[in-house]
C-alpha positions in Angstrom: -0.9 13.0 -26.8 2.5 13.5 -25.4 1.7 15.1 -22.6 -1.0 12.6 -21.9 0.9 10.0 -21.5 3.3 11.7 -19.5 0.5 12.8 -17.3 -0.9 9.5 -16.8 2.7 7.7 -16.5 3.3 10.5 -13.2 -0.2 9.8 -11.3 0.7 6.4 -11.9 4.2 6.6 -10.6 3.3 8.9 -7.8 0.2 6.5 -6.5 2.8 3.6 -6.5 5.6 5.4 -5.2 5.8 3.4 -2.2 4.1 4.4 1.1 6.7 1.8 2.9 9.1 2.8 4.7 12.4 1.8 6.2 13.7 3.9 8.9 11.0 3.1 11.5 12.4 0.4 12.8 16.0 2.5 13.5 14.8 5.9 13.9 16.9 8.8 14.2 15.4 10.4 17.1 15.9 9.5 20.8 12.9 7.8 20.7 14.8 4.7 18.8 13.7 1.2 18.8 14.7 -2.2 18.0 14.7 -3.0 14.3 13.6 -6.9 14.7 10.6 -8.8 16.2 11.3 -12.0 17.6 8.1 -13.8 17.4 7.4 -16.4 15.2 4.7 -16.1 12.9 3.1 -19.7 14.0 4.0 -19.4 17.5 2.7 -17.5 20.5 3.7 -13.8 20.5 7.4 -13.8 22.6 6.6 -12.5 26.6 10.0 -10.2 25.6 8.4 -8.3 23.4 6.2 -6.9 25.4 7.3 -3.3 24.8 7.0 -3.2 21.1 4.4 -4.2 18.7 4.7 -8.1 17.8 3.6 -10.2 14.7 2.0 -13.4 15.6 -0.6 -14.3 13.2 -1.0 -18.2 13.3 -1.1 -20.1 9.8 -3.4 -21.2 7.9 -5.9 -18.0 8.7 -8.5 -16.3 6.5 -10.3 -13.7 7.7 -13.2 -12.0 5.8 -12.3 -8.1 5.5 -15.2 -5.7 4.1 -13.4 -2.5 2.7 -15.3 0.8 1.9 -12.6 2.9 -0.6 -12.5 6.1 -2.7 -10.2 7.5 -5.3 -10.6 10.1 -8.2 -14.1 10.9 -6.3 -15.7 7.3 -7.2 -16.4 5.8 -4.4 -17.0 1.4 -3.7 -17.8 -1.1 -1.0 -16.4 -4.9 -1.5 -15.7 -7.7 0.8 -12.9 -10.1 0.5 -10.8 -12.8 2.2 -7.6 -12.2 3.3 -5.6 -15.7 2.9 -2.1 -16.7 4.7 -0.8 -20.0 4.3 2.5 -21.2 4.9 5.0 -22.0 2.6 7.7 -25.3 2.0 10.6 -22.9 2.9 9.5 -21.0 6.2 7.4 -18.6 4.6 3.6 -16.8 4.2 2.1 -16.5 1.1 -1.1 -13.9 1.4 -4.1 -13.9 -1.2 -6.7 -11.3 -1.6 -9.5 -14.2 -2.3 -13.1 -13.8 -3.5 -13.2 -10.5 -3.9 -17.2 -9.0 -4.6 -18.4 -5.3 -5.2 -21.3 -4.4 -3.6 -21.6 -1.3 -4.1 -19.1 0.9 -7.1 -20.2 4.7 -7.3 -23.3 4.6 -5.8 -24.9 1.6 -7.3 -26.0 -1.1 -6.2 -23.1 -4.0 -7.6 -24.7 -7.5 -6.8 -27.5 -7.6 -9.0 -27.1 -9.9 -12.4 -27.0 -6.8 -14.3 -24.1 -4.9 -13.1 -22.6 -7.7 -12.6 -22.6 -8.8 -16.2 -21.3 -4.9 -16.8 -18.5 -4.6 -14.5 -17.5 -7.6 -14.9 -14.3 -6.9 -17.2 -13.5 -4.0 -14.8 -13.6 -6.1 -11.4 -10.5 -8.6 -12.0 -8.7 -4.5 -12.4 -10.1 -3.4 -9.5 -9.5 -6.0 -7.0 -5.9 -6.8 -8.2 -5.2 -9.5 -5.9 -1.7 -10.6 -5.8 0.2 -12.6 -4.0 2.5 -11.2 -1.2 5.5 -13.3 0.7 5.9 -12.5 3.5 8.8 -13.4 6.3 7.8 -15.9 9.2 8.6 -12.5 11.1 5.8 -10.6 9.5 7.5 -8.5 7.0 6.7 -8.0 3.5 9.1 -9.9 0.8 7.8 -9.2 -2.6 5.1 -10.2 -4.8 4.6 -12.6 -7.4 2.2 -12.1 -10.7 3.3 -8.8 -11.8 2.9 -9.5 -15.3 -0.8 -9.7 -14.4 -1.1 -6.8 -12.8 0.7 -5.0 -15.7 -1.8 -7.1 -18.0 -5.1 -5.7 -16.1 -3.2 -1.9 -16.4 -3.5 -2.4 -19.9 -6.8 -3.1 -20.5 -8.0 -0.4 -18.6 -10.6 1.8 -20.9 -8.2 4.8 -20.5 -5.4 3.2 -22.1 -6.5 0.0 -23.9 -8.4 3.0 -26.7 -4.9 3.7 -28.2 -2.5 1.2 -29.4 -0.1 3.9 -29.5 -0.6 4.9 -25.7 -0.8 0.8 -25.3 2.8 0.6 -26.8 4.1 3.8 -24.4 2.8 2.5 -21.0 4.1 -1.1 -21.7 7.4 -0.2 -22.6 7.4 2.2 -19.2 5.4 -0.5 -17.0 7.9 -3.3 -18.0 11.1 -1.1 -17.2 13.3 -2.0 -14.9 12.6 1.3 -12.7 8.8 0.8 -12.8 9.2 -3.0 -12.1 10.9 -2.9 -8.7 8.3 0.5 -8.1 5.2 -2.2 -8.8 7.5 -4.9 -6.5 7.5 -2.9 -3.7 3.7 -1.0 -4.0 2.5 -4.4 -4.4 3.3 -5.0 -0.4 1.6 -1.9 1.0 -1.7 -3.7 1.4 0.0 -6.1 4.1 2.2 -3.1 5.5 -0.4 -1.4 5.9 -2.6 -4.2 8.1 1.0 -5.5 9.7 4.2 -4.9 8.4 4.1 -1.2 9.0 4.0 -1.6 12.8 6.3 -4.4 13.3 8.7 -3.7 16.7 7.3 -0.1 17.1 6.6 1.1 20.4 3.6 -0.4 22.1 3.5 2.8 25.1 0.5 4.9 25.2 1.1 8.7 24.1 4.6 7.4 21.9 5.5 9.6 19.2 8.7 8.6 16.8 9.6 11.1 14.7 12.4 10.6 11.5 13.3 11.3 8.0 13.7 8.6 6.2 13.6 7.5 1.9 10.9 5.5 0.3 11.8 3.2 -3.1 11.4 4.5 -6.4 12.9 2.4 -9.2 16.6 2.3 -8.5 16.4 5.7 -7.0 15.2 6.8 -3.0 13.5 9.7 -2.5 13.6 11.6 1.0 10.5 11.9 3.0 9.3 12.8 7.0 8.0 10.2 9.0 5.5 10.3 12.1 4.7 7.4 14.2 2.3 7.9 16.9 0.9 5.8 19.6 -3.1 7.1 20.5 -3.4 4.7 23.4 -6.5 1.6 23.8 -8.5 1.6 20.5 -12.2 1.9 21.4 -14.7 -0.2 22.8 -11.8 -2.5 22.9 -9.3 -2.4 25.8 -7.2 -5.4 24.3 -6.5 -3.1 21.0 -4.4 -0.2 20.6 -4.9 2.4 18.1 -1.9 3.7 16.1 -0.8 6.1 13.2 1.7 7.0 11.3 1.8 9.9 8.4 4.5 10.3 5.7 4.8 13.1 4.0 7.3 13.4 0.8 7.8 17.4 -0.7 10.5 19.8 -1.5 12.9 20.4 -3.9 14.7 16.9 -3.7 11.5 14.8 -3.7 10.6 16.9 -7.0 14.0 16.3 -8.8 13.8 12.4 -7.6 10.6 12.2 -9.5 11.3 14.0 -12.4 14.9 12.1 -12.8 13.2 8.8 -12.6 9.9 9.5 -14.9 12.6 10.7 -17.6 14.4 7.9 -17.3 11.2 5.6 -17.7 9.8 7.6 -20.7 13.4 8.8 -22.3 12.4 10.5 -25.2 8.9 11.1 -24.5 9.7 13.4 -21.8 9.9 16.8 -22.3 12.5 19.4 -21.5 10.2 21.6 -21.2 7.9 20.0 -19.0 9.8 20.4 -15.6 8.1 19.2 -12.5 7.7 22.4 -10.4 6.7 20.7 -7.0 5.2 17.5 -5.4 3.4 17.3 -2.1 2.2 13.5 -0.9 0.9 13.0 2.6 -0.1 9.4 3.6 -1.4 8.4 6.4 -2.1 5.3 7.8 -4.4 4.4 11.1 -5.0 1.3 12.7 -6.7 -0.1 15.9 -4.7 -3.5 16.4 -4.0 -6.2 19.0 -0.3 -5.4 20.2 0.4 -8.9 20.5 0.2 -10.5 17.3 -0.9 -7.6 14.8 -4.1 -8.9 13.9 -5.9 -5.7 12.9 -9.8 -4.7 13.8 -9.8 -1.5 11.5 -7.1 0.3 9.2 -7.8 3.1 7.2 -5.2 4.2 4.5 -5.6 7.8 3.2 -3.3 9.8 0.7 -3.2 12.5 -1.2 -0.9 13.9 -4.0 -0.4 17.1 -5.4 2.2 17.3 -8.7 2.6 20.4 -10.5 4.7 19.3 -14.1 4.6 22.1 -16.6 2.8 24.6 -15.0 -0.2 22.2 -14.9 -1.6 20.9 -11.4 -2.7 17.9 -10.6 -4.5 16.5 -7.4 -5.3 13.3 -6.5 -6.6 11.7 -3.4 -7.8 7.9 -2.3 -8.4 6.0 0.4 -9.4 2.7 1.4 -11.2 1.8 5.0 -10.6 -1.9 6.1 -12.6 -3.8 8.7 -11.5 -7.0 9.8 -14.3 -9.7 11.1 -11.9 -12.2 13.2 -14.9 -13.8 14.6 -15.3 -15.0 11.6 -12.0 -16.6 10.5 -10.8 -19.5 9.7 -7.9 -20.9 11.0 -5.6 -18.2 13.0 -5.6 -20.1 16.0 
């Protein structure tokens, strides 16, 4: 049971070990750029920014977003909303609103049926909180935690043990996991936007740089590449852009392992080392270089953890598509 609980306590960890990242706005490569984009969220995108990509989404806007996803080999299609509104002191608030399966493994998700039966796994699933987010487009933190850590709890896997109940509350409410979920809870928007704020808008730009990612209190090192593929297509007013971080090694390891015993305390181990973790995420994106608002961003990771001699691989991703024609507002 011990080892359980550790096991699920590191996916968990290593899933929302943050795929933000800080150093892409300062490099340290030649290839450096600034770290600020002047544009105001509710205003046309600034004519000096014309070298680097620029947030400009105009608020109130919601835009309907389908999403096909996978993770743990279970595969999904839903649609949602994605809802920005300003707020009384300058800022964004974004909603995931309405979300609806259509389609969860395979099956069909819309008839009265399956509804009826996923319906205590969907509010889990969807997990929409709320993100602030700067008038300049970057991600602030997120409110409702306490939900989310709510909905973690009643998942089947864990909700089946009020002693495994007890563990992952006392770990999900710690201060080191409750700055983790903080800062996971903004990589939907950095993926869409944040990610690609004041990065170089040049076809065939590559930024290189080693950089940290949060996790708890602790940072822990990993690479980053950010590269620009040129006009997305069928679209000459989009560009596409990537950028892959990979986190491995020795240090990465010992990060993890320093932080997941400081969650658990006496439920971790000393025999249960963690021998080696390898995480590559990548994130794509065809977007308008002028205000960020994205056509199509597809977030893919994968994790391998060995702890204990035992491996474990993981791998999700999730494939937006964003139908602007169809928004409300954003103009």
């Amino acid at each position: 049971m011990q080892r359980a609980r550790l096991s699920l306590l590191l996916l968990l960890f290593t899933a929302a070990c943050g795929a933000s990242s800080e150093a892409t706005k300062e490099p340290t490569t030649p290839a450096s750029v600034s770290s600020s984009a002047s544009t105001d969220a509710a205003a046309e995108p600034s004519a000096t920014n014309g070298g680097v990509l620029s947030f400009g989404w105009k608020v109130p806007c919601r835009v309907p977003v389908e999403r096909v996803s996978e993770k743990k080999g279970k595969g999904a299609k839903m649609r949602f909303f994605v809802a920005a509104r300003p707020t009384k002191d300058g800022e964004i608030e974004v909603r995931v609103e309405d979300p609806e399966f259509l389609v969860i493994d395979g099956e069909d998700a819309t008839t009265p049926e399956a509804q009826e039966r996923l319906a205590p796994m969907i509010p889990l699933l969807s997990m929409p909180v709320p993100m602030i987010i700067s008038a300049e487009g970057a991600y602030v933190e997120a409110r409702g935690l306490d939900q989310v850590i709510e909905r973690m709890l009643a998942t089947p896997a864990i909700a089946k043990s009020p002693k495994l109940v007890a563990f992952m509350e006392q770990a999900l409410r710690s201060p080191q996991m409750q700055a983790q979920l903080s800062s996971s809870a903004g990589d939907p928007w950095n993926a869409w936007v944040g990610t690609w704020i004041a990065l170089p808008n040049s076809a065939g730009e590559v930024v290189e740089a080693d950089d940290e990612v949060p996790a708890g209190g602790d940072k822990i090192p990993v690479r980053l590449r950010f590269e620009h593929h040129g006009k997305a297509k069928g679209d000459d007013a989009l560009v596409r852009v990537s950028i892959t971080q990979t986190l491995a090694g020795e240090k990465a390891a010992q990060g993890l392992a320093n932080i997941i015993r400081a969650i658990a305390g006496p439920h971790f181990p000393n025999d249960m080392p963690i021998e080696n973790i390898h995480r590559i995420t990548r994130i794509e994106a065809e977007t308008d270089p002028r205000t960020l608002q994205p056509r199509h961003v597809r977030f893919e990771q994968t994790v391998d953890v060995t702890m204990g001699g035992k491996p474990h691989k993981t791998r999700e991703f999730k494939d937006d598509t964003f139908d602007w024609s169809r928004a409300e507002g954003c103009r």
